[in-house]
N, C-alpha and C positions, 0 to 999 in steps of 0.2 A: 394459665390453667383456668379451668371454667370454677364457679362457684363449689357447683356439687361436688369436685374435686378438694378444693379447702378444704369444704364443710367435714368430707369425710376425714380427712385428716386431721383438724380440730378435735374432732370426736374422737378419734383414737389419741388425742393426748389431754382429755380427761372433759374435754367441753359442750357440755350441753345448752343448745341455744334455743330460743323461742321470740317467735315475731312480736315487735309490738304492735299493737293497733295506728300505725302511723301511713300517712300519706305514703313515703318512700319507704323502700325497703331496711327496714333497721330490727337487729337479733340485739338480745341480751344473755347474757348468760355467766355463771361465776365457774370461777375454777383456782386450782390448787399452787400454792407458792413452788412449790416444783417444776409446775408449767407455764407460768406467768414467763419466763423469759422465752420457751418455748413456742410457745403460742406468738412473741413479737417475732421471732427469727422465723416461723412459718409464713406468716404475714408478708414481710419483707421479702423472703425469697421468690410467693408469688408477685411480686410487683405491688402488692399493697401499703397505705399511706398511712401514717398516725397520723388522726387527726387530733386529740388533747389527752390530757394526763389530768387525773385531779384526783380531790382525798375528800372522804365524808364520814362524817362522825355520829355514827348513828345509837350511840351509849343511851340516849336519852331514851328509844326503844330497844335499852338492853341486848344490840346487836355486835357491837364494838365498834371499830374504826376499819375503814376501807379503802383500799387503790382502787382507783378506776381508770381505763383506760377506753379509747374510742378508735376502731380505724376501719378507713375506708378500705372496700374490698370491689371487686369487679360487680357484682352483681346488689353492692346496696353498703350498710355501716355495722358494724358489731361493736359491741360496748360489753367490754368485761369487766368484770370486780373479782379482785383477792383481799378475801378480810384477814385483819390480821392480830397477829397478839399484842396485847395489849399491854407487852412486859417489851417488846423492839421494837412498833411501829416504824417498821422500814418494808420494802420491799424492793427486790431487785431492778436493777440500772435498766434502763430499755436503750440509753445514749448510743449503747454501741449496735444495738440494729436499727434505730430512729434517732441520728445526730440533733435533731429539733427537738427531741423529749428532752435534751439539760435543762434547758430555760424553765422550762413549765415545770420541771423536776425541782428545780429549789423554788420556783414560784409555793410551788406546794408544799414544802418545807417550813415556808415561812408561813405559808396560811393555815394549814392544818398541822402543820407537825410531823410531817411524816416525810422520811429520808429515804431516798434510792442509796441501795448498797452497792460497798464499788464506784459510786459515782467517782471522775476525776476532779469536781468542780463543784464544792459546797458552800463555796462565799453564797452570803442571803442576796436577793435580788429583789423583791419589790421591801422589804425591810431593810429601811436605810439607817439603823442605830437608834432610830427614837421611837419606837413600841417600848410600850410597858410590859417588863418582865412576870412571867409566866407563861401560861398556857398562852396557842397557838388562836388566830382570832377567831377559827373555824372549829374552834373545839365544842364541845359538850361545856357548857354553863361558864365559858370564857366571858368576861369582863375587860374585853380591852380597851386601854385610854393614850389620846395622842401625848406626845412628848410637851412637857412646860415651855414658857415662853424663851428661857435662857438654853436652852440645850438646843446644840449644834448634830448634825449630823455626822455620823462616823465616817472616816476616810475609805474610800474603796480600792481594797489591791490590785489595781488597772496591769496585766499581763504586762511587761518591758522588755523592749526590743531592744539588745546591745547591738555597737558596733563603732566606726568612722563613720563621723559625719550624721549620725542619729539622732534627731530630737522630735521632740513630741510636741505638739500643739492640743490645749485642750479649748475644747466648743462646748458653751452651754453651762449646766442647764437652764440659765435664762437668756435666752437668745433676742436679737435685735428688733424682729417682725415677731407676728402675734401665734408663731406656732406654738405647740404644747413643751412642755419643760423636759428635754433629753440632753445628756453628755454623752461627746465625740472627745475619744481618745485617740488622736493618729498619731503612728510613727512612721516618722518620712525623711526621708535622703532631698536637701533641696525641696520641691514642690511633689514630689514623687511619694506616692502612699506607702509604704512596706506592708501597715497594719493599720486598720482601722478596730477599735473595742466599743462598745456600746454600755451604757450602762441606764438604766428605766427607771421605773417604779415611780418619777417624783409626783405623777397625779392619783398617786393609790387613794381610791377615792370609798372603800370599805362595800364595793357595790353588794356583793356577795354573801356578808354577814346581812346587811340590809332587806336581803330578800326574805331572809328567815323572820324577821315583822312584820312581813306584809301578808294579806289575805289572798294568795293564791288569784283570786277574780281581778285584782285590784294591782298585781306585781306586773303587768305587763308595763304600764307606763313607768316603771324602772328599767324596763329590758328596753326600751324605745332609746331610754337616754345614755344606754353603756356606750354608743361612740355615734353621737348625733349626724353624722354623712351618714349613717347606715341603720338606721332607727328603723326602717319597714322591714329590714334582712332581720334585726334581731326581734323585733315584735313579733314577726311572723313566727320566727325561729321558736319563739318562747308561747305564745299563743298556741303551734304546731305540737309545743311536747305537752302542753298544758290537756289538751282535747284526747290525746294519745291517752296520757294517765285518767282521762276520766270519760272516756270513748266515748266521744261525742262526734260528729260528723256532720259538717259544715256545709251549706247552704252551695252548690253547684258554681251558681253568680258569684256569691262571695267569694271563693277559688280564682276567678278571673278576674273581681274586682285587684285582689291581693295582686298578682301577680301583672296587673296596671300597675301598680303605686310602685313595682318593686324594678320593673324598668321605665319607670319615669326618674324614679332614683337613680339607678345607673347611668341613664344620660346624662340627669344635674352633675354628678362627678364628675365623669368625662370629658363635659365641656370645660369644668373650671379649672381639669389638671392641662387639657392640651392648652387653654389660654394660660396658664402659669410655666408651662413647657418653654412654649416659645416665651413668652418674658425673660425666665432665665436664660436663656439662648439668645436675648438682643435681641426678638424680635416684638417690640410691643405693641406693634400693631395686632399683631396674634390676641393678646391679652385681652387689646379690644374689644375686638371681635368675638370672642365667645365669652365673655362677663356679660355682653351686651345680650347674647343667646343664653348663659343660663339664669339674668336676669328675667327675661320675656319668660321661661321655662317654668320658672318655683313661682312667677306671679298668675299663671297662668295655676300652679297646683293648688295653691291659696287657695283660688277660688272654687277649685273643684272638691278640694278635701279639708279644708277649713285651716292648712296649717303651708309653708312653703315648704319644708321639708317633709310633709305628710305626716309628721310626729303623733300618736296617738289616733290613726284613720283604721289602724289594725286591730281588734280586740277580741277578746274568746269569745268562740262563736261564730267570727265575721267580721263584718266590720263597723264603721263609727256611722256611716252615711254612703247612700246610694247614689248613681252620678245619671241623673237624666238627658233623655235625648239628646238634648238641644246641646250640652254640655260631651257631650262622646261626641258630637260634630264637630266641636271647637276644639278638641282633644287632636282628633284624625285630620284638624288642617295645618295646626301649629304643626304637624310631624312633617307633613308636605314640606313646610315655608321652612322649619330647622333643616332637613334634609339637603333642601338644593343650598343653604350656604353651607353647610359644614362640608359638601360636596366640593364646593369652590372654596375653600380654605384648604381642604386637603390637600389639594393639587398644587396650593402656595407654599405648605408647607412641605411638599413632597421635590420641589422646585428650588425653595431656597438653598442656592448652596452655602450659606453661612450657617445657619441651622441644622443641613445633611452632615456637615462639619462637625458641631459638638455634636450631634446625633450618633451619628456611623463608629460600630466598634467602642464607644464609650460606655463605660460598665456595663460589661457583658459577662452576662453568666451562661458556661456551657448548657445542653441540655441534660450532657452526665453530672455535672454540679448541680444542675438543678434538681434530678431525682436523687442521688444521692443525700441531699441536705432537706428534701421535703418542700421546695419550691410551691406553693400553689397559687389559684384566682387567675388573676389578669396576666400578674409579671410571670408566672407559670407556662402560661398559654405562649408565652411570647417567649417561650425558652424551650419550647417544643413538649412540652409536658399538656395530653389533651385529655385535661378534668374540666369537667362542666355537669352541677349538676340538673341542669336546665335540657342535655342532651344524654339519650339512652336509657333515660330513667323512667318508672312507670309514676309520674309525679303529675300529679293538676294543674293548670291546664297545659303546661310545658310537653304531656304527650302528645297533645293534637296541635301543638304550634308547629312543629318540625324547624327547633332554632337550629342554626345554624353556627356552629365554634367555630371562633377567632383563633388560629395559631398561626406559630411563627418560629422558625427555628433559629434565627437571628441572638434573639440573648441580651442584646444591647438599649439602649434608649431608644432607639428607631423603631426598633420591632417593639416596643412596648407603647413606642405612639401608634404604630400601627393597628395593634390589637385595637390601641382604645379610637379610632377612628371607628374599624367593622364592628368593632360591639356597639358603637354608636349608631351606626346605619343599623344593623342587626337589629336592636331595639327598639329604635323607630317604627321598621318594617314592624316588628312584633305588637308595639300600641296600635298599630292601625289595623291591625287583626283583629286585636280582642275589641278596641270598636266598634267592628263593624261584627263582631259575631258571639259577645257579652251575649250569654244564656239568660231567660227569664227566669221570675222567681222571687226569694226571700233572698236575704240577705244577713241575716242573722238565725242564732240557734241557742236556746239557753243550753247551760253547761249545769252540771248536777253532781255537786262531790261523790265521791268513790263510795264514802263509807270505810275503806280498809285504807291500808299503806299502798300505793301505784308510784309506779315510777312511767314516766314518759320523752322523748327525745322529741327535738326538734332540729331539722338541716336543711338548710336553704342557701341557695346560690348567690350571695349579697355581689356588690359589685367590686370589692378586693376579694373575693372569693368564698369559700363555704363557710357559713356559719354555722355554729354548731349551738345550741341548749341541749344539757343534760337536767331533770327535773327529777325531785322525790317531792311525795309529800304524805305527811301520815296519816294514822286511818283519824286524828282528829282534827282531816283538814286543814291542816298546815304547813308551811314549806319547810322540810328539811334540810333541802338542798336545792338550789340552782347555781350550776355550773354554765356560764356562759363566755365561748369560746371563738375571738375573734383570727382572722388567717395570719393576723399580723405576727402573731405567736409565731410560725412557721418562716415567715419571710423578714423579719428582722436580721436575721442571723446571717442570713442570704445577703443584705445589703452589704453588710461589712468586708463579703468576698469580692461582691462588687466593683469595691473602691480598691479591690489593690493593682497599683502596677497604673493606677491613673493620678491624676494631678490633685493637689489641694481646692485647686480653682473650681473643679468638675465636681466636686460632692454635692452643692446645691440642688443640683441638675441631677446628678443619678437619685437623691434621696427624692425629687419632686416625681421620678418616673415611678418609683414604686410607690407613691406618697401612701406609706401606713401611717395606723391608728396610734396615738398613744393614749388614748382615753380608753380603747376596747382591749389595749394590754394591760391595762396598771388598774383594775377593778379591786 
């Protein structure tokens, strides 16, 4: 169904939307707890995606407390709110039109306070037993404090798989190598998965309440560090809603510098997950080989943006520093010289048959499992689901690049190397573009508070997929709220399908193909 189609249909169930002032196309608009579930089952039926769910507590400007919700639609993002009473603070279940809305449903639960009614599944999820009892941490004049040094964490009711022959193995959460802290629940016949359960939260690191002390100008180098691989998707992201809420309009150059940093990032990942691919897979020469490319890669951005993972190069307004000639030259030949190895690696990789072996058919998620559960980003693309929003969108400078989407209908680990090969070459082609055709000009724009209460969004195509910032901030210049929303939300859940009906052995290897955040889940 085309947009104008929705739209009208929204409006005739009570919804009135209005553009922000943002790069991409993004509406806001409130409407009634009658049609809050309406409005998700409308969504879904056109093939539309949830992108996040969250709660804000806006008592302190005598507004109350609020759901919000975000989803993508064919022609851009809509972001609704239902405020609510102040005697239930709940608001209906979205789980059964957007399966991904659970998680972030008791995620919010536990941050604000606020309950989906009907949910099937209310155990807390990033509160692990040791919050201090009271109010919710995202509340109106909340005073939350961690757990003393004697107190243990409470036990979590992990789902249990009866049968012959059934037992569970539990992984984590301190694991051997230097990942972040998650528990793996399997229940398995032999080496055979039946069930895979996840359980989060252990680097809840309070990013959230955090933003509400910081000055607005000054919160962006918070939004860099929500999950440091992807520090230019969320700066931008947050930068992006920051300029919306206080309409300012960025410098041309600065647009194309952004969206340099934001696929040079992409390739740094890229290279480091297919060299850790094949290492899990026995092949360490693989590993070599591209440690050795996204070493040259990040020492190569050091120099050009002051940081190797560009941390802090994105700022409101623009950006930190301008990249001269001489250095876009040196940009547009490193792409050359990565290009033709990652060209000849492919082909080793695409060759190996001990590699096409754990590769081929190993956790594979349909494409109807993928839209049905909310699949998106990379593992998305590689499961036949074609979101990008880098493609079709009226977005800077991504409309004059004419990128090119990676899919794959495949499902499995293969087609998720595959993806991350073309999006590698994809990206390359694309820095050699904007170096050779980087607009003149400024490169910065001061920004000038509102004055009143503005709300602004920020969405951008990071390299796990879309990120999303939702912003308020009041009329005295403060942050009310930032909601910051990584795809991992969406594809965690994904994984655990993954792994069923495959080996114990093979989880290494399917969790490194979709390698999500747990720094950008557990804020």
């Amino acid at each position: 169904p085309c947009w104008e189609t929705d739209l009208m249909v929204l409006s005739e169930l009570g919804l009135e939307l209005r553009r922000l002032p943002a790069p991409l196309p993004i509406w806001h608009g409130t409407l009634r707890h009658a049609t809050w579930s309406a409005v998700a089952r409308t969504i879904a039926d056109a093939g539309g995606r949830l992108v996040s769910v969250w709660g804000v507590d806006r008592r302190g400007a005598e507004q109350g407390m609020v759901a919000c919700a975000a989803y993508a639609v064919l022609e851009g993002l809509v972001w609704v709110e239902l405020r609510l009473d102040d005697a239930t603070q709940s608001f209906p279940d979205l789980a059964a039109a957007f399966p991904c809305a659970a998680r972030m449903q008791r995620a919010m639960a536990d941050l604000s306070g606020l309950h989906a009614e009907g949910s099937r599944d209310n155990r807390p999820w990033l509160d692990h037993g040791l919050w201090s009892p009271g109010p919710a941490p995202l509340q109106y004049k909340a005073q939350p404090q961690g757990a003393g040094a004697d107190m243990l964490p409470a036990d979590y009711p992990f789902v249990r798989v009866e049968g012959d022959g059934v037992h569970e193995i539990a992984v984590g959460p301190v694991h051997a190598g230097i990942i972040e802290p998650g528990h793996w629940r399997f229940s398995v016949v032999g080496e055979k998965v039946l069930r895979l359960e996840e359980h989060l939260g252990y680097a809840h690191k309070g990013i959230e309440r955090r933003f509400t002390e910081l000055a607005p100008l000054d919160a962006y180098r918070l939004a860099g560090r929500v999950s440091g691989d992807t520090t230019v998707a969320f700066t931008w992201a947050y930068c992006m809603a920051l300029e919306s809420a206080w309409r300012c309009e960025i410098p041309v150059r600065a647009t194309w510098l952004r969206a340099l940093m934001l696929e040079r990032e992409r390739v740094a990942n890229h290279l480091g997950d297919l060299g850790a691919l094949g290492n899990d897979a026995g092949l360490a020469f693989g590993l070599a080989q591209f440690s050795r490319l996204r070493e040259d890669w990040q020492r190569l951005s050091k120099e050009a943006f002051a940081h190797r993972l560009m941390m802090d190069a994105v700022v409101p307004g623009g950006v930190a520093t301008d990249i001269a000639p001489s250095m876009l030259d040196r940009l547009h030949q490193q792409c050359d010289e990565i290009e033709r190895e990652v060209r000849v690696l492919k082909a080793i990789y695409d060759e190996h048959a001990g590699l096409q072996d754990r590769f081929l058919t190993t956790g594979r998620v349909t494409p109807q499992l993928a839209a049905q559960l909310g699949l998106t980003g990379l593992a998305g693309r590689a499961s036949g689901q074609s979101a990008d929003l880098r493609c079709g969108r009226d977005w800077a400078p991504y409309d004059q690049l004419e990128v090119a989407m990676a899919t794959h209908s495949g499902g499995d680990i293969a087609a998720r190397v595959t993806v991350r090969f073309e999006e590698t070459l994809e990206s390359l082609r694309l820095i050699r573009v904007i170096c050779s055709g980087l607009p003149g000009g400024g490169t910065h724009a001061e920004l000038q508070p509102a004055g009143v209460a503005s709300i602004g969004a920020g969405w951008v195509e990071g390299w796990r997929g879309e990120v999303f910032v939702a912003l308020e901030v009041g009329e005295d210049g403060r942050i009310v709220r930032c909601h910051c929303h990584d795809p991992s939300w969406q594809n965690w859940p994904v994984l655990e399908h993954a792994m069923i009906g495959n080996i114990v052995p093979d989880f290494p290897l399917i969790n490194k193909s979709f390698n999500l955040s747990y720094s950008g889940h557990d804020l």
